[in-house]
TORDREN-797346 format. One record per residue: residue number from 0; x, y negated, z negated of N, C-alpha, C in turn; residue in one letter. Coordinates in steps of 0.2 Angstrom, whole numbers. Each point is the difference from the previous one (the first is absolute). Layout:
N
NUM X Y Z X Y Z X Y Z a .
...
***
This chain:
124
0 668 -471 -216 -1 6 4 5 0 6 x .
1 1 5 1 9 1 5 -5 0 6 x .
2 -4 6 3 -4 1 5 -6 3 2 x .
3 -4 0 5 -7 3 1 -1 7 -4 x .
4 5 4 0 -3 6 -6 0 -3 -6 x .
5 3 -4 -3 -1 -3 -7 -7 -4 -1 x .
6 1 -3 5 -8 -3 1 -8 6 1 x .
7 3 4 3 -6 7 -1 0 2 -4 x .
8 4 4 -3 2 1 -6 -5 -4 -6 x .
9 3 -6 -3 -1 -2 -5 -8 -4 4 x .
10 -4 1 4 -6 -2 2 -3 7 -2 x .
11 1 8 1 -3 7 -2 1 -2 -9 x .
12 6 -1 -2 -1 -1 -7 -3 -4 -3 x .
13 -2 -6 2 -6 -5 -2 -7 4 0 x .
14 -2 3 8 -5 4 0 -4 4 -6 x .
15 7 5 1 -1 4 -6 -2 -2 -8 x .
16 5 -6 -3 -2 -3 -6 -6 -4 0 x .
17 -6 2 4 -4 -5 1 0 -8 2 x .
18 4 -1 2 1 -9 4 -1 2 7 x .
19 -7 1 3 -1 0 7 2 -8 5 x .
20 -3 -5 -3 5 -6 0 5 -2 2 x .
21 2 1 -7 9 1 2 2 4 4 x .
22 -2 4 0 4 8 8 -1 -3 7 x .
23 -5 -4 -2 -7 -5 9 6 -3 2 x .
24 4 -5 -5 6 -4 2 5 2 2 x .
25 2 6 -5 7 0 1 0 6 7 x .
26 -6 2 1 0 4 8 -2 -5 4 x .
27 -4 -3 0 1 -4 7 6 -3 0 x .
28 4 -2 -4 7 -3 4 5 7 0 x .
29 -2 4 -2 3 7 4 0 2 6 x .
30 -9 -2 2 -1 0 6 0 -3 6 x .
31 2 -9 -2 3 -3 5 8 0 -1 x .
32 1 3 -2 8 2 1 1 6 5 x .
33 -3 5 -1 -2 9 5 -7 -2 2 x .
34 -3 -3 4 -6 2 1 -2 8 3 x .
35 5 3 4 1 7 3 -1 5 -4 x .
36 -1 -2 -8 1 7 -2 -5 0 -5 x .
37 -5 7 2 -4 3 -2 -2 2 -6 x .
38 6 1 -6 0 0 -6 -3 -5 -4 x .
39 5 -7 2 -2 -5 -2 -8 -3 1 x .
40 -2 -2 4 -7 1 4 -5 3 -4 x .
41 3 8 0 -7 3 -5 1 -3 -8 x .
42 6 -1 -4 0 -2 -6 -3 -8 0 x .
43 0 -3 4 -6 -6 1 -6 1 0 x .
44 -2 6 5 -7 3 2 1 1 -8 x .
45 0 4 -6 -2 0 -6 0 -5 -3 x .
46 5 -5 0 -2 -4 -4 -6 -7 1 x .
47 0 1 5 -5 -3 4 -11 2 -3 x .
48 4 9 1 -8 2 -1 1 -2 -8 x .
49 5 0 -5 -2 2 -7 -1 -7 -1 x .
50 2 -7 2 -4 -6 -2 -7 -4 4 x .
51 -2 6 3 -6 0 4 -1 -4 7 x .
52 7 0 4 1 -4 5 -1 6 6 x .
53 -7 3 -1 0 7 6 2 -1 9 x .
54 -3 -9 0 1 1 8 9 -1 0 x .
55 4 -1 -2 7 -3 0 2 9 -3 x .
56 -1 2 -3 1 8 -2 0 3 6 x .
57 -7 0 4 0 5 5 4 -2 6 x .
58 1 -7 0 6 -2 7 5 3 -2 x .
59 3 0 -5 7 2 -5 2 7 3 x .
60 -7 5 -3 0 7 3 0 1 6 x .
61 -4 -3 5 -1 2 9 7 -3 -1 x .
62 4 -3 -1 6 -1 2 7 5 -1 x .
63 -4 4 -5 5 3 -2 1 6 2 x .
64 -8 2 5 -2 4 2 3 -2 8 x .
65 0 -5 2 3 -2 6 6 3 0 x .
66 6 -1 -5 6 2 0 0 7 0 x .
67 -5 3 -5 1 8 -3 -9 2 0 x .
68 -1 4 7 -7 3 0 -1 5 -3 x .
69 5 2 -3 -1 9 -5 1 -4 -6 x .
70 0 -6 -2 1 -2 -8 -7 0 -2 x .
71 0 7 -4 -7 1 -3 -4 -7 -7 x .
72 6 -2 -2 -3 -4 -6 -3 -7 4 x .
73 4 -1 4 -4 -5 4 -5 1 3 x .
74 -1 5 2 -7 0 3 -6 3 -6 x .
75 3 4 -6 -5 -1 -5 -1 -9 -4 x .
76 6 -2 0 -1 -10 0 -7 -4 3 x .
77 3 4 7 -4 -4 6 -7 2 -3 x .
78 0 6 -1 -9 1 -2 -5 -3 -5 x .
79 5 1 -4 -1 -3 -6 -1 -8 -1 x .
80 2 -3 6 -1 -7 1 -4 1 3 x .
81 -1 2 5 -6 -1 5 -8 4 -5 x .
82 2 2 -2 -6 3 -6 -2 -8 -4 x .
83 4 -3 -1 -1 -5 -7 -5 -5 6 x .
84 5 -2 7 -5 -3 5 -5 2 3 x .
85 -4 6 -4 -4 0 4 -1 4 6 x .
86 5 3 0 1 4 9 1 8 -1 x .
87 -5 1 -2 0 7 -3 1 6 6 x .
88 -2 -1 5 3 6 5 7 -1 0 x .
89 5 -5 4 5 -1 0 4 2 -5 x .
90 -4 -1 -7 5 3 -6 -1 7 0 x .
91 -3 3 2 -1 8 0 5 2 6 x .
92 -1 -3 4 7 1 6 4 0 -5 x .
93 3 -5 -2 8 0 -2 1 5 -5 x .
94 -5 2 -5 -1 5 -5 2 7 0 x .
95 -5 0 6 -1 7 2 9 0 4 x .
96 3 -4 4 8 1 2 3 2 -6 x .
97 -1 -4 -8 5 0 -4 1 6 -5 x .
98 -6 4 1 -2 6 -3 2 4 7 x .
99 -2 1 6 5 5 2 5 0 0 x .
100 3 -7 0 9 0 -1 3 5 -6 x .
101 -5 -4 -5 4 5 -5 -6 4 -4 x .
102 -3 5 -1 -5 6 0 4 0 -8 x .
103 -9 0 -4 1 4 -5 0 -10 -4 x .
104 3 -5 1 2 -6 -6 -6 0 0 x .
105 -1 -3 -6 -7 -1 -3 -4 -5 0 x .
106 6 -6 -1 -1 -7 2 -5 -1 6 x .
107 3 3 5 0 -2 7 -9 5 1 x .
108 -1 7 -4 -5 2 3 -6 -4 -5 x .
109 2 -2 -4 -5 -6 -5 -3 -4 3 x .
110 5 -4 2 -4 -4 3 -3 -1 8 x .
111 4 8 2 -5 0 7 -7 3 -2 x .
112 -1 3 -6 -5 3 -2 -6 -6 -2 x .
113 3 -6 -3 -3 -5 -2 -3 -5 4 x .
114 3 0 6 -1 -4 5 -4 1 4 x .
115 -1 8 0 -3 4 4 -8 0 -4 x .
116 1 0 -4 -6 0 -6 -5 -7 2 x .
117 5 -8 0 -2 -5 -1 -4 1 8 x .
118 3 1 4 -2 1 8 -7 2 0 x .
119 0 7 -2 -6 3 -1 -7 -4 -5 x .
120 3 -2 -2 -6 -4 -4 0 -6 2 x .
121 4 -5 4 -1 -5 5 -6 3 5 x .
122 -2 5 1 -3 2 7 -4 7 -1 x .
123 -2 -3 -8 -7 4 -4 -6 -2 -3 x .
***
């Protein structure tokens, strides 16, 4: 591979074909090459949540949300990791951000909807 976008790249296309694994590697040496960028970061944050490494997923995302505070996927990431951990207010935080960022996706009102659900029955 030539450089860091090749390595992003072919890490999103592992993802996609199901080799969460595989995309885990070939982004993190993405990421110590550009640790600054955002993009890469979040596609770690997913490949991280899909082989069930939530707390390394949610660092992924708060990082990517470091670089980029209006990156709505990440902050639906962050929640959804923090849901998996147990931290059901905070994931409703990040939730409820990623659904107003982008009003109307379905994904993102799903699972604030679910979370919000498991919350209420935590404390029923």
């Amino acid at each position: 591979m030539d450089g860091v976008y090749d390595w992003y790249r072919r890490g999103l296309s592992l993802l996609d074909s199901g080799r969460p694994h595989a995309a885990a590697a070939v982004l993190e040496r993405a990421v110590s090459l550009e640790p600054g960028k955002g993009s890469i970061r979040e596609g770690l944050g997913r490949a991280y949540y899909a082989i069930g490494r939530f707390s390394a997923a949610l660092e992924q995302f708060v990082s990517a949300l470091d670089l980029d505070p209006v990156n709505d996927y990440a902050h639906f990431g962050a929640g959804l990791a923090l849901g998996r951990l147990g931290r059901l207010v905070e994931a409703i935080g990040h939730l409820k951000m990623a659904a107003a960022m982008r009003p109307g996706l379905r994904d993102y009102l799903e699972a604030l909807a679910a979370h919000e659900g498991r919350l209420k029955l935590r404390f029923s």
